[in-house]
VOGU-3710 file (C-alpha; in Angstrom, 3 decimals, decimal comma):
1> xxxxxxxxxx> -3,749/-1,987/-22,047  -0,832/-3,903/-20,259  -1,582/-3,606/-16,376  0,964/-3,172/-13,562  1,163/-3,703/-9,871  3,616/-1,920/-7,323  4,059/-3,005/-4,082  6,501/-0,887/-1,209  6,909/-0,212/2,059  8,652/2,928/3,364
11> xxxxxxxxxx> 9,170/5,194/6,162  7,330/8,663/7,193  9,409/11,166/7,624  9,837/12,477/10,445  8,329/15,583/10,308  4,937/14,329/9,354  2,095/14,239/11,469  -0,497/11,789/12,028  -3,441/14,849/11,029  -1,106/15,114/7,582
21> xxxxxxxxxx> -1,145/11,413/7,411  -4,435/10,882/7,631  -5,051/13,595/4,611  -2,306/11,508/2,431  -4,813/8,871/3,015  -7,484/10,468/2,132  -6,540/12,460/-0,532  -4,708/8,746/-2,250  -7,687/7,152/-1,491  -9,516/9,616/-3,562
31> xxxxxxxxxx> -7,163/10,261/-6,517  -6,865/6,633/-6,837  -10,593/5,783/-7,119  -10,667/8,576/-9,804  -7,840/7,510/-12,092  -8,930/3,900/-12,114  -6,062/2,318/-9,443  -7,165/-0,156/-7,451  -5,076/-1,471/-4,534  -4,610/-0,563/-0,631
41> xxxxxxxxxx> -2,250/2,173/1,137  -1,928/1,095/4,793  -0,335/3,413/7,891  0,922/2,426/11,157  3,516/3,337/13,418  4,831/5,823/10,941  5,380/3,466/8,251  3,257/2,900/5,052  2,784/-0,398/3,005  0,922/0,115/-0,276
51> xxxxxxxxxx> 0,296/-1,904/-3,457  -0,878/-0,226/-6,477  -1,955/-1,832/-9,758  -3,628/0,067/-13,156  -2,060/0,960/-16,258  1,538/0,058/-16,517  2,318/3,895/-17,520  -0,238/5,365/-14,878  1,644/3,565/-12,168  5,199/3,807/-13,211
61> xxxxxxxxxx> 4,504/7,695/-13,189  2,898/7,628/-9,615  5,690/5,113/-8,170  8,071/7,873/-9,570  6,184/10,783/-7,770  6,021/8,644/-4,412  9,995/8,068/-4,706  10,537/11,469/-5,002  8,035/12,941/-2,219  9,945/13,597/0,977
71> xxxxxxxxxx> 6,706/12,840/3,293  8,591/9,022/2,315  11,945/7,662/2,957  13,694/4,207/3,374  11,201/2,739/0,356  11,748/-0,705/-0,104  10,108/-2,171/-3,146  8,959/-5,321/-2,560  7,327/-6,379/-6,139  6,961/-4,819/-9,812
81> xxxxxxxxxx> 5,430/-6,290/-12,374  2,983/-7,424/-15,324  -0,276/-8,516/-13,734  -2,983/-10,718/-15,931  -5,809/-9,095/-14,179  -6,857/-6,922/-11,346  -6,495/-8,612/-7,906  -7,898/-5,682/-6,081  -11,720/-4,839/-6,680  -11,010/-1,228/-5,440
91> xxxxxxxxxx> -8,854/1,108/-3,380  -8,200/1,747/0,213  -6,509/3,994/2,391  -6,362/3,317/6,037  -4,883/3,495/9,753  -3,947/-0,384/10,904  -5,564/-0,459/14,747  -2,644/0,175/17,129  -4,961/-1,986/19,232  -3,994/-5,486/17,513
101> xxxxxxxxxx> -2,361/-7,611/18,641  -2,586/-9,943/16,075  -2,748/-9,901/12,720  -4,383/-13,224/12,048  -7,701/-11,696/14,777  -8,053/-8,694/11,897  -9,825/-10,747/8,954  -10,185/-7,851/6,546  -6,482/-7,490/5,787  -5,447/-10,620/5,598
111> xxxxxxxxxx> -8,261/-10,754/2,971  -7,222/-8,627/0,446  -4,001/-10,045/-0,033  -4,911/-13,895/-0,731  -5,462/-12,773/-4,018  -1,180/-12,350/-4,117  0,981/-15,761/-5,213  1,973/-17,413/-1,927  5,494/-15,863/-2,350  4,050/-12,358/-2,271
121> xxxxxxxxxx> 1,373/-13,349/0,528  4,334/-14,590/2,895  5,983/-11,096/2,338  3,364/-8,984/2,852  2,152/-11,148/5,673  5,640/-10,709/7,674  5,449/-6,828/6,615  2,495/-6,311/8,205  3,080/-8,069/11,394  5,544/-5,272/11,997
131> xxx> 3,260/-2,880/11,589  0,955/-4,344/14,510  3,669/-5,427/16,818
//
């Protein structure tokens, strides 16, 4: 089985609300644990960072279903590609704190992305300072 990782950010549209984000959360959270993705989905601010990784035809399709949902726009891709193994031991779906300040105090996210090349970390390190500030 050849596995895949994803990695985007993108915009909510506008006419979300945080209630409906929260079930997108929930519901990914869920749908991912069942079909074997492992990863994180992260909302703040009305944007969304997520990186996905499973089987290469598993995520293709979903990446193609979360292009073409309209609860999404302005998705940037920042990575796609073969992955050895799993970096991710599971899947989560959560609200970054609108409370911090700075990303570096909130341990737990900076944490599940060491396991990225250093390329990849500094990327998704600079994303998700936006997301805080």
């Amino acid at each position: 089985m050849e596995r895949w990782a994803i990695c985007y950010v993108s915009t909510a549209s506008p006419y979300i609300e945080e209630k409906d984000i929260d079930s997108v959360l929930s519901y990914t959270e869920n749908w991912n644990i069942d079909h074997s993705i492992t990863g994180i989905l992260l909302s703040s601010e009305g944007n969304f960072f997520q990186v996905i990784e499973g089987e290469r035809s598993i995520i293709k399709e979903l990446f193609d279903n979360i292009a073409k949902d309209s609860r999404h726009r302005n998705l940037i891709k920042i990575f796609n590609k073969e992955i050895k193994n799993t970096e991710f031991n599971s899947y989560e779906a959560t609200f970054l704190s609108k409370r911090t300040s700075n990303l570096s105090q909130d341990i737990s996210y900076l944490d599940y992305i060491k396991c990225l090349d250093s390329a990849s970390q500094n990327t998704v390190k600079n994303i998700l300072k936006a997301f805080v500030d």
